[in-house]
C-alpha positions as CSV (number, residue, x, y, z in Angstrom):
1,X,-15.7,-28.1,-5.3
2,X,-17.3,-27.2,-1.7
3,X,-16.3,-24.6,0.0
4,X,-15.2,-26.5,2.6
5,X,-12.7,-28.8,-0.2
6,X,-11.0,-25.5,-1.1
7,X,-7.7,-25.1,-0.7
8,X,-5.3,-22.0,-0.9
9,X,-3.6,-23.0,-4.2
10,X,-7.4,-22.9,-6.0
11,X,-8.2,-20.0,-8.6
12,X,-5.7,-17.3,-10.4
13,X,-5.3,-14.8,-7.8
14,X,-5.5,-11.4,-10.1
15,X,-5.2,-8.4,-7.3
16,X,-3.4,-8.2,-3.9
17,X,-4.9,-5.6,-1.5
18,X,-2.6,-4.1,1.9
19,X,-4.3,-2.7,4.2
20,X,-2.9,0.4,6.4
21,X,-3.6,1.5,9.9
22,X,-7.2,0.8,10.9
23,X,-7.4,-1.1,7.5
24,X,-7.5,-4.7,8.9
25,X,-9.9,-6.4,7.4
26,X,-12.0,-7.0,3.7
27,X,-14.6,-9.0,3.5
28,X,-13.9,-11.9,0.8
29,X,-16.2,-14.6,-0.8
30,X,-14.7,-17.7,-0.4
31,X,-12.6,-16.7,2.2
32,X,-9.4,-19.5,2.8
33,X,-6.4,-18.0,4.3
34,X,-2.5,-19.0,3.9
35,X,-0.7,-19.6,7.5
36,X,2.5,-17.9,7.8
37,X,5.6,-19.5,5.7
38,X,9.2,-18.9,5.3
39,X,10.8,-16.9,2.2
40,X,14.5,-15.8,1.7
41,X,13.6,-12.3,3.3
42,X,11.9,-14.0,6.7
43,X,8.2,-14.7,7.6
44,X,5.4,-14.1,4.9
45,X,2.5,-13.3,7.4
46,X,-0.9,-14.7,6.9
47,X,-2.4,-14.1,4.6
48,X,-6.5,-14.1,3.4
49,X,-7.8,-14.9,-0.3
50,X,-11.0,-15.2,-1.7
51,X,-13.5,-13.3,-4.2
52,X,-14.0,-9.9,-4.7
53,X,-15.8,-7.9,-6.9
54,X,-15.6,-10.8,-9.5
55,X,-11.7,-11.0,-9.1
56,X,-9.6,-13.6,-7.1
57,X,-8.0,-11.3,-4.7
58,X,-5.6,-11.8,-1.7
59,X,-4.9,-9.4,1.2
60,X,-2.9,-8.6,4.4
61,X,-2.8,-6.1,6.5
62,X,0.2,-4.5,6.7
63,X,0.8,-4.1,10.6
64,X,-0.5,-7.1,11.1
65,X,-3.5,-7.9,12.9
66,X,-4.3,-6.0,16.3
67,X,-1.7,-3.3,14.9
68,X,1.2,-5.1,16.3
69,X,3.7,-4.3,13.7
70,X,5.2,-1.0,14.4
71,X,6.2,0.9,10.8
72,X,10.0,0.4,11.0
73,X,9.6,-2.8,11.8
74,X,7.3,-3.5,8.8
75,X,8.6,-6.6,6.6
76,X,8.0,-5.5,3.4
77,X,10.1,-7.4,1.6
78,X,8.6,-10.6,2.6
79,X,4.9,-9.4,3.0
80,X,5.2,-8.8,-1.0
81,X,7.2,-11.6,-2.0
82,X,4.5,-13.3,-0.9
83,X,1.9,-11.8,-2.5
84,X,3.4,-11.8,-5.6
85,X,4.7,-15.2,-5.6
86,X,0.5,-16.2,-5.1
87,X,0.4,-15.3,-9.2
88,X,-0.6,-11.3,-8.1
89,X,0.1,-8.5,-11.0
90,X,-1.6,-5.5,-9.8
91,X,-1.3,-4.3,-5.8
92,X,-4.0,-1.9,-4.2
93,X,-2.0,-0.4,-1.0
94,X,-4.1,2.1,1.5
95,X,-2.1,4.2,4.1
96,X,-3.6,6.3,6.5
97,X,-2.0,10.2,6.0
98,X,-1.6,13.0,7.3
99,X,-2.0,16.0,5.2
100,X,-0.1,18.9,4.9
101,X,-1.9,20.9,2.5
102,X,-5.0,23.0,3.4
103,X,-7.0,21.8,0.5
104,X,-7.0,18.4,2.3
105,X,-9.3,17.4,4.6
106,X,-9.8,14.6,7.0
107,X,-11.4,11.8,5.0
108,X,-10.5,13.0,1.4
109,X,-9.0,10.5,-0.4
110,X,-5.8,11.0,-2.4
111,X,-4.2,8.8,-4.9
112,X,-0.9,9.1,-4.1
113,X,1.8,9.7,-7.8
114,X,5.0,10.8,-5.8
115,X,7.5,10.2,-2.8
116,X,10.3,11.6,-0.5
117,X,12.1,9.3,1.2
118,X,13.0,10.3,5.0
119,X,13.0,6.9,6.4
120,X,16.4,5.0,7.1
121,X,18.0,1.8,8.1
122,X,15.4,-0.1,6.1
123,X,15.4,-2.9,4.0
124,X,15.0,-1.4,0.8
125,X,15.9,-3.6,-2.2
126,X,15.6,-7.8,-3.1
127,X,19.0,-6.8,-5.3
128,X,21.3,-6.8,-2.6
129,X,23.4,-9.8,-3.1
130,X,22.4,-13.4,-1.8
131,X,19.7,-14.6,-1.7
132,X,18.0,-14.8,-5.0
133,X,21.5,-14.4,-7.1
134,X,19.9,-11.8,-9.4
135,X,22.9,-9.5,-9.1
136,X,22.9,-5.6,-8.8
137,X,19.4,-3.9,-10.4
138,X,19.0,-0.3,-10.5
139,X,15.5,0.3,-10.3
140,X,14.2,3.3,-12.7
141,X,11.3,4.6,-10.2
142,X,10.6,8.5,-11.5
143,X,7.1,7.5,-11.3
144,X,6.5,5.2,-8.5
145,X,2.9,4.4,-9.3
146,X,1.3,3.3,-11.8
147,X,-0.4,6.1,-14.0
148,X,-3.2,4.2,-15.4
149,X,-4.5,2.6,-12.3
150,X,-4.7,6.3,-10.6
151,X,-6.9,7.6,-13.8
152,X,-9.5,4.4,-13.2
153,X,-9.3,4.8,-9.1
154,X,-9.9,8.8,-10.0
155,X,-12.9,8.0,-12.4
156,X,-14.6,5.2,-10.2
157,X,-14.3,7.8,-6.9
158,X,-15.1,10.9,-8.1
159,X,-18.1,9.3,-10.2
160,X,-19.1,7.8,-6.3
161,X,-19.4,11.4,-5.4
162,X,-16.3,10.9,-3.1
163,X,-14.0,14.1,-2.5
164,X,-10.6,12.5,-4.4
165,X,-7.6,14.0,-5.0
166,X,-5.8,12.8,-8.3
167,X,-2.5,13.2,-7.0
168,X,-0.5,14.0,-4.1
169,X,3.6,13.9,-3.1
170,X,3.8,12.0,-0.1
171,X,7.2,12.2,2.4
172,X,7.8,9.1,4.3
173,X,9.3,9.4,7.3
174,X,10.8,6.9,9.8
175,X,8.4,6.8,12.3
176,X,6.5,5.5,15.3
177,X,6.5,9.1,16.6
178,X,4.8,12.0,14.3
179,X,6.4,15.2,13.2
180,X,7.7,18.1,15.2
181,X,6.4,21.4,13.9
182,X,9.9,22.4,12.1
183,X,9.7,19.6,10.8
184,X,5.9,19.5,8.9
185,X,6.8,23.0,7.9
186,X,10.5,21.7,6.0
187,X,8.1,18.8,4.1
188,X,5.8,21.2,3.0
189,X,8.5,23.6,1.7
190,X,10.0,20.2,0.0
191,X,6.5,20.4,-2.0
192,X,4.6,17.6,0.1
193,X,1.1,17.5,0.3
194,X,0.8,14.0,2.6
195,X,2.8,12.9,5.3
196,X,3.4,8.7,6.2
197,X,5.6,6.2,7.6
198,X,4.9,2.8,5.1
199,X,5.1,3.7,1.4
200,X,8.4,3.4,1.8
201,X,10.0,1.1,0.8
202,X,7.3,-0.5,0.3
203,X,6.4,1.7,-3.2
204,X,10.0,0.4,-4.4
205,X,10.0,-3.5,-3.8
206,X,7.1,-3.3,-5.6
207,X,7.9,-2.3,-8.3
208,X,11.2,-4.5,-8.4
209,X,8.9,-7.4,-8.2
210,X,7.0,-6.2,-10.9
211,X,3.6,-5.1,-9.5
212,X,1.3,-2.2,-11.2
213,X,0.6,-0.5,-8.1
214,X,-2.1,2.0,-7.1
215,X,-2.2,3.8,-3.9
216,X,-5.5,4.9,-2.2
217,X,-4.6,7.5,0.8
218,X,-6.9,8.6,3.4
219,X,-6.2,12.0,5.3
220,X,-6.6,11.5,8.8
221,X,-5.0,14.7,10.6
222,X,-3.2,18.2,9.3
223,X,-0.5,17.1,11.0
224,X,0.7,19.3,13.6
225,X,-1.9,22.2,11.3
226,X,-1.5,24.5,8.6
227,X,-2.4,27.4,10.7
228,X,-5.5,28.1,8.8
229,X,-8.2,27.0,11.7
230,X,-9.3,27.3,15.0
231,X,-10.0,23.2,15.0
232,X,-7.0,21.1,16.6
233,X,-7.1,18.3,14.1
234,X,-2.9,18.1,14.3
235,X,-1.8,14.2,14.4
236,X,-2.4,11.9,17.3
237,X,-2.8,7.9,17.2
238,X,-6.4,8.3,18.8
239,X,-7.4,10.9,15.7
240,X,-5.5,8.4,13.0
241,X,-7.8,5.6,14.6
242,X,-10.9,7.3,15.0
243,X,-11.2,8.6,11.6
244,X,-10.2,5.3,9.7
245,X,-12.8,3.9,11.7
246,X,-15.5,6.0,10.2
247,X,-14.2,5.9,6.9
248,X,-13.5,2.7,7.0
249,X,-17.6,1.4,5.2
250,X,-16.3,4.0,2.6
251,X,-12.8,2.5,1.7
252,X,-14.4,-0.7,1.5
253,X,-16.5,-0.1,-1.2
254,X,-13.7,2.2,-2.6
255,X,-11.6,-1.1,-2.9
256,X,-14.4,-3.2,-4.4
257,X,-15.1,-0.3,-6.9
258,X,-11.7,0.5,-8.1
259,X,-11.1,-3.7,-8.6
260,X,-14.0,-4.1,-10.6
261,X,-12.9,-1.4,-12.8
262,X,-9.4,-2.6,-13.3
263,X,-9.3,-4.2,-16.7
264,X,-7.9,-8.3,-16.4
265,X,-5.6,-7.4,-18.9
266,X,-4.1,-4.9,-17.4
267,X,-0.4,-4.8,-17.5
268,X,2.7,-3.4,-15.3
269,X,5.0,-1.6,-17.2
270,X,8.7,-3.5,-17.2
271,X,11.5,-2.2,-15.2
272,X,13.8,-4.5,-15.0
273,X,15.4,-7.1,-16.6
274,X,12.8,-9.9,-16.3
275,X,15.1,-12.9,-15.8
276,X,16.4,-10.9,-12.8
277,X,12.7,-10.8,-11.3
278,X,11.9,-13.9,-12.0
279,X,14.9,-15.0,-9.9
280,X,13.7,-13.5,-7.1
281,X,10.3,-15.1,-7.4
282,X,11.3,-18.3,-7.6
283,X,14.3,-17.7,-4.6
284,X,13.8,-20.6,-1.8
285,X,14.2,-20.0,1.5
């Protein structure tokens, strides 16, 4: 079929990729995009498909293009109900950090194992009640990541020569506006290493929809600073920007890397009841 036959329905789509702040874009072979549609939780944006890395992958980016979308307004639930419903299994998600330990730099990448929720007022779960009918699920989520994913992204990175992290706690706060102070030095005393305003609840809906999900941070600031040098690299919007823009080439590749490596059998591990999931799936708006 030509290229210019294809339609968005054509190929198994294996991996979906969300890209953070200053994370717009991935180049794709085949490129044909889905418009916007309608689900039970509101508008699924756009959203671009095509080959990468010899898989069939779609992404979105998660603010949407130009950065419109502010974090608290982020539809989550819709942005990965659509994904998944594309036939997706395994989600790669990037966020732009901030990082509150001295042994991060601007640039290092982290693969994020663990969170602390700080945001509110958000939606937070597809097993709310209508729609779907699925009932009340409690969601077991003491490891909101998925393990096995982090030890490939660790391997593929680190054998790149890039400085990775294995793990880091992230706290996820509400957002638009950054931390005070106080308030970097209370999520550091909670044991955080990163700081960011999307992985929540993002991390959580899914893994109700069943995704195996890896997380690929980038540190862009110190966030307000550890105190331990005489550079001002504390959190603004215009540092966040400027240094995903230059790392940008890097997480590229990064991306293309880590989805080669991913085995195509590679499965999430259940946790919940799958006839509840599926109900959600297949829920019409």
């Amino acid at each position: 079929m030509s290229a210019a036959a294809k339609t968005p329905t054509d190929g198994a789509i294996e991996i979906a990729v969300i890209g953070g702040s200053g994370f717009e874009g991935l180049e794709l072979g085949d490129r044909v995009v889905h418009p916007p549609r309608e689900s039970p939780w509101g508008t699924v944006p756009e959203i671009a498909v095509g080959d990468l890395a010899g898989r069939r992958v779609a992404f979105a980016p998660r603010h949407g293009a130009g950065h419109r979308m502010p974090p608290h307004r982020v539809n989550a639930r819709a942005l990965l109900w659509g994904l998944r419903t594309l036939g997706a299994r395994v989600l790669v998600s990037t966020n732009a950090v901030g990082g509150l330990d001295a042994r991060l730099g601007p640039g290092d990448f982290v693969l994020t194992d663990q969170l602390i929720d700080r945001t509110h007022g958000r939606a937070d779960t597809y097993f709310d009640g209508e729609p779907g009918g699925a009932g009340v699920q409690h969601l077991p989520f003491a490891e909101p990541y998925d393990r096995r994913l982090r030890e490939i992204a660790f391997a593929v990175l680190d054998d790149a020569g890039e400085r990775v992290h294995p793990a880091g706690t992230s706290v996820v706060i509400q957002g638009p506006r950054f931390a005070t102070a106080a308030e970097a030095a209370w999520h550091r005393a909670m044991g955080a290493q990163l700081v960011n305003m999307t992985q929540l609840p993002e991390a959580a809906l899914a893994a109700e929809l069943g995704f195996a999900h890896l997380n690929i941070a980038i540190v862009t600031d110190t966030d307000t600073e550890h105190g331990d040098t005489d550079t001002d690299t504390s959190a603004t919007a215009e540092r966040v920007f400027a240094v995903m823009a230059g790392a940008q080439p890097r997480l590229s590749a990064a991306v293309a890397a880590i989805i080669a490596a991913i085995p195509a059998d590679h499965e999430p591990t259940p946790r919940l009841a799958p006839e509840a999931v599926d109900l959600i799936i297949s829920a019409q708006a």
